[in-house]
KEDRENRO-314216 format. One record per residue (C-alpha): chain; x, y, z; residue in one letter. Coordinates in nm, 4 decimals, always signed. Each point is the difference from the previous one (the first is absolute). Example, Ala and Ser with C-alpha at 12.3 -4.5 7.8 and 13.67 -1.06 7.14 Angstrom:
+-------+----------+----------+----------+-----+
! chain !        x !        y !        z ! res !
+-------+----------+----------+----------+-----+
!     A !  +1.2300 !  -0.4500 !  +0.7800 !   a !
!     A !  +0.1370 !  +0.3440 !  -0.0660 !   s !
+-------+----------+----------+----------+-----+
//
This chain:
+-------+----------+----------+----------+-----+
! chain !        x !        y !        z ! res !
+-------+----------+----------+----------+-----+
!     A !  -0.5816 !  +1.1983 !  -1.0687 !   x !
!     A !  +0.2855 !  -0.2783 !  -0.0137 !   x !
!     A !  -0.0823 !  -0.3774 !  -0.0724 !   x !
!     A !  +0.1767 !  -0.2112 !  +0.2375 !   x !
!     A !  +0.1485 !  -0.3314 !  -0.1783 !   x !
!     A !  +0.1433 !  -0.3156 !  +0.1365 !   x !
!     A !  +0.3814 !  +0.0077 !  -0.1017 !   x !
!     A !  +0.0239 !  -0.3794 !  -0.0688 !   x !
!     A !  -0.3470 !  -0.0484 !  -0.1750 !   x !
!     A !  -0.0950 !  +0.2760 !  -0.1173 !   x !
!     A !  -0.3644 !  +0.0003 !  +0.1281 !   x !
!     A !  -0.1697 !  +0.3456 !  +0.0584 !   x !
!     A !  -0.0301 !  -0.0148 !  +0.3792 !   x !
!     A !  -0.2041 !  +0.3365 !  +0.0737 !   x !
!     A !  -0.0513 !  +0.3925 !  -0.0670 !   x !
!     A !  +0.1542 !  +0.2169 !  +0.2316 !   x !
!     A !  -0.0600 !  +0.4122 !  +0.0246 !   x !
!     A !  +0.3968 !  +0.1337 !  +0.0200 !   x !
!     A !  +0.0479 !  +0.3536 !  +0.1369 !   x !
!     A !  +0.3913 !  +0.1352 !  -0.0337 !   x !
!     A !  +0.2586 !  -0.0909 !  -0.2024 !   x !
!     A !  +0.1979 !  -0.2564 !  +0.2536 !   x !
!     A !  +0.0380 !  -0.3818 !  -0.0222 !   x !
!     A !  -0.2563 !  -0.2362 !  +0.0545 !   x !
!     A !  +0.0514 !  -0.0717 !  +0.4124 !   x !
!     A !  -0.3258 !  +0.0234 !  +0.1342 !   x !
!     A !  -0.3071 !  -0.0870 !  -0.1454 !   x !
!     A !  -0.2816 !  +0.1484 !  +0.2255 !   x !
!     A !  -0.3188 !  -0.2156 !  -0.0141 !   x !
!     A !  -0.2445 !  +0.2667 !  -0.0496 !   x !
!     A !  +0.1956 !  +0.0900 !  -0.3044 !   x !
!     A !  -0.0242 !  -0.3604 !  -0.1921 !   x !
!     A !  -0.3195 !  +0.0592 !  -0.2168 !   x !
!     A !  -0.0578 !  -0.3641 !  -0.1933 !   x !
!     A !  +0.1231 !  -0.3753 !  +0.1170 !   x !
!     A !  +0.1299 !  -0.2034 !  -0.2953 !   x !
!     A !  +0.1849 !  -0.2979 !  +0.0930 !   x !
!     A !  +0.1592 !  +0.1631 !  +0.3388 !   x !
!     A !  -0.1248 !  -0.2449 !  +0.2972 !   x !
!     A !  +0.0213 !  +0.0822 !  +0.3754 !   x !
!     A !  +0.1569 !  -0.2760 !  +0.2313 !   x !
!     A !  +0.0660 !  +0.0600 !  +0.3554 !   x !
!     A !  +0.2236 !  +0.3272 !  +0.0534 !   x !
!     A !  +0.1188 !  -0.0602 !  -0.4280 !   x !
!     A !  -0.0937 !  +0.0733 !  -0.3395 !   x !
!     A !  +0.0584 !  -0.2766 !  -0.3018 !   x !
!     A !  -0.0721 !  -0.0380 !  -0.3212 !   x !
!     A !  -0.2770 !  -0.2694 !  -0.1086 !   x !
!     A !  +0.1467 !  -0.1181 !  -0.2858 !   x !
!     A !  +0.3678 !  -0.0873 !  +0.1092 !   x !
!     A !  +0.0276 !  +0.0430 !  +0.3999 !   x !
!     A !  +0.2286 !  +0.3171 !  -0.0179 !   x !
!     A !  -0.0079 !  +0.1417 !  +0.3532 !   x !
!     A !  -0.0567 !  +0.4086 !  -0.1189 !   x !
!     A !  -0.0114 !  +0.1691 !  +0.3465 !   x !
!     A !  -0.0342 !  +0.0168 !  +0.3856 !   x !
!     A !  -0.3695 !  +0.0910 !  +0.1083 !   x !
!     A !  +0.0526 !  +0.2554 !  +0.2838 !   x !
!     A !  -0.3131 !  +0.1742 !  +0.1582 !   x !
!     A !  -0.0562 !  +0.2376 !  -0.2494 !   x !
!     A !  +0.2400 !  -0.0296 !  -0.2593 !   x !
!     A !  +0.1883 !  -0.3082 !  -0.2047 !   x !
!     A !  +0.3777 !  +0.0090 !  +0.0288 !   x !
!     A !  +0.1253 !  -0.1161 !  -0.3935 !   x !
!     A !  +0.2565 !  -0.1603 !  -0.0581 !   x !
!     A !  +0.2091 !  +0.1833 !  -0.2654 !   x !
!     A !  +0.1327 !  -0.3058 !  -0.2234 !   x !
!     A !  -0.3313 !  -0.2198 !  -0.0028 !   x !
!     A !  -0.2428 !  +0.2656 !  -0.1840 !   x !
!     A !  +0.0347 !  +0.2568 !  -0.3454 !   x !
!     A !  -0.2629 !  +0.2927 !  -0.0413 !   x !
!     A !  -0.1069 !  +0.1887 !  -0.2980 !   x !
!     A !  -0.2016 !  +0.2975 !  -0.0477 !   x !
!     A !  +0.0685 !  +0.3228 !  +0.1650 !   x !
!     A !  +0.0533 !  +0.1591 !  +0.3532 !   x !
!     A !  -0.2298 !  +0.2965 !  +0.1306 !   x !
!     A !  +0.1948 !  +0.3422 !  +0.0451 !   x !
!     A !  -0.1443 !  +0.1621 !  +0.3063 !   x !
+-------+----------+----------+----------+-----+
//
């Protein structure tokens, strides 16, 4: 289970189940098990706390953006 955190704030934005030992591309909604401070605009993620823009929401998956987020915790093996 990684922890998904803003890369200018800080701020825990949610839980998200990782399977496989790639990067962080994708996040698949059906994997994101808790909402911190992640907040859905339009087709976007941000961050509540300081307006970093996090991801692209496509239809069933958010696109990250690789320099805007950190994770910790640990990745699934299948």
């Amino acid at each position: 289970m990684l922890t998904i955190k803003c890369a200018q704030c800080q701020a825990k934005l949610f839980k998200y189940h990782k399977i496989g030992r790639g990067k962080v591309l994708r996040c698949w909604k059906s994997r994101i098990k808790r909402l911190y401070q992640a907040e859905f605009q339009e087709n976007r993620i941000v961050c509540r706390g300081c307006g970093n823009e996090i991801g692209e929401i496509e239809e069933r998956s958010i696109k990250m953006k690789q320099d805007k987020f950190i994770y910790t915790g640990t990745k699934d093996s299948q």
